[in-house]
Each structure stands twice: as structure tokens, then as C-alpha cells.
C-alpha positions in Angstrom: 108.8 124.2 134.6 106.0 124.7 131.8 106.5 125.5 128.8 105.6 128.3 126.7 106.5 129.1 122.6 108.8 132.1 122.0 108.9 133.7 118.6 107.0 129.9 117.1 110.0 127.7 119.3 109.2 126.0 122.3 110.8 126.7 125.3 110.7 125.8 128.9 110.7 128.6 131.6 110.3 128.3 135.7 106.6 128.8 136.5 105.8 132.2 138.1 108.0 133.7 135.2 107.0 137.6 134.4 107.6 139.1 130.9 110.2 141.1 132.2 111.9 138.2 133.9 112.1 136.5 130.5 113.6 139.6 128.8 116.5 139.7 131.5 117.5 136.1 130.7 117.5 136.5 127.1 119.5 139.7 127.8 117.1 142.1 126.0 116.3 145.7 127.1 112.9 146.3 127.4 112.6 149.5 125.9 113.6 148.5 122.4 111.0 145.6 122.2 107.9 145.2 122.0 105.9 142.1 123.3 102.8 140.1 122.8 101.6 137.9 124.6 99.0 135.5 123.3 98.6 138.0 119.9 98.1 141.3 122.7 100.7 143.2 122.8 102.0 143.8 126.6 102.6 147.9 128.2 105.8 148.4 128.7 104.6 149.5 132.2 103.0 146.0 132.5 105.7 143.7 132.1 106.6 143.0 135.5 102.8 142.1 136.2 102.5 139.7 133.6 103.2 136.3 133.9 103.9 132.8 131.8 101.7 130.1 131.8 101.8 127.0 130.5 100.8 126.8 126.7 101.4 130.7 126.4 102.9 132.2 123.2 105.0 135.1 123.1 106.7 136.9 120.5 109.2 139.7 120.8 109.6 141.9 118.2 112.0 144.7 117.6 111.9 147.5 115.0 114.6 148.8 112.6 114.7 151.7 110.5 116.8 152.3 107.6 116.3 153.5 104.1 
């Protein structure tokens, strides 16, 4: 396990863990977030191909509109 922080929490996660992994377990659709990792901001595309490491920050954000 290592641990990474997730919007400023810590939290532990298996060790070969991509982005896209993460947002399955927290049950989050990819397409209506968007991620940084380590303040850059991840391609959607890219995802799959990016992977935790130990000490890593991520934030998810999602965007809503109203008026």
C-alpha cells in the first residue's frame, strides 16, 4: 500500500494504482471530472496510463453550473 493525499486527506491505495482505477473505486465517471495530479491536470485520454505513487497528491474536481 502507499499512500497518496486525495482532495488534502490522506489515503492509502494498492501500489500500481492508475487514476482511472482510483475513480472506479470512488465510483466516479471520468467524464465529469477533471484530475490533477501533483497541481497538472491529467487527459482524460491519459488516465489509465497514469499511475499513484507514494507521496502523490491528487485532487478531483468537478464543475457545476447554475445561475
Amino acid at each position: 500500500m502507499i499512500t497518496i493525499k486525495l482532495n488534502g486527506k490522506n489515503e492509502k491505495v494498492k501500489e500500481n494504482f492508475s487514476l482511472l482505477k482510483l475513480l472506479e473505486e470512488k465510483n466516479i465517471i471520468p467524464e465529469t471530472v477533471v484530475v490533477a495530479l501533483n497541481m497538472n491536470v491529467i487527459n482524460q485520454t491519459d488516465l489509465h496510463k497514469s499511475f499513484l505513487s507514494d507521496g502523490d497528491s491528487v485532487e478531483i474536481l468537478r464543475f457545476v453550473a447554475g445561475g
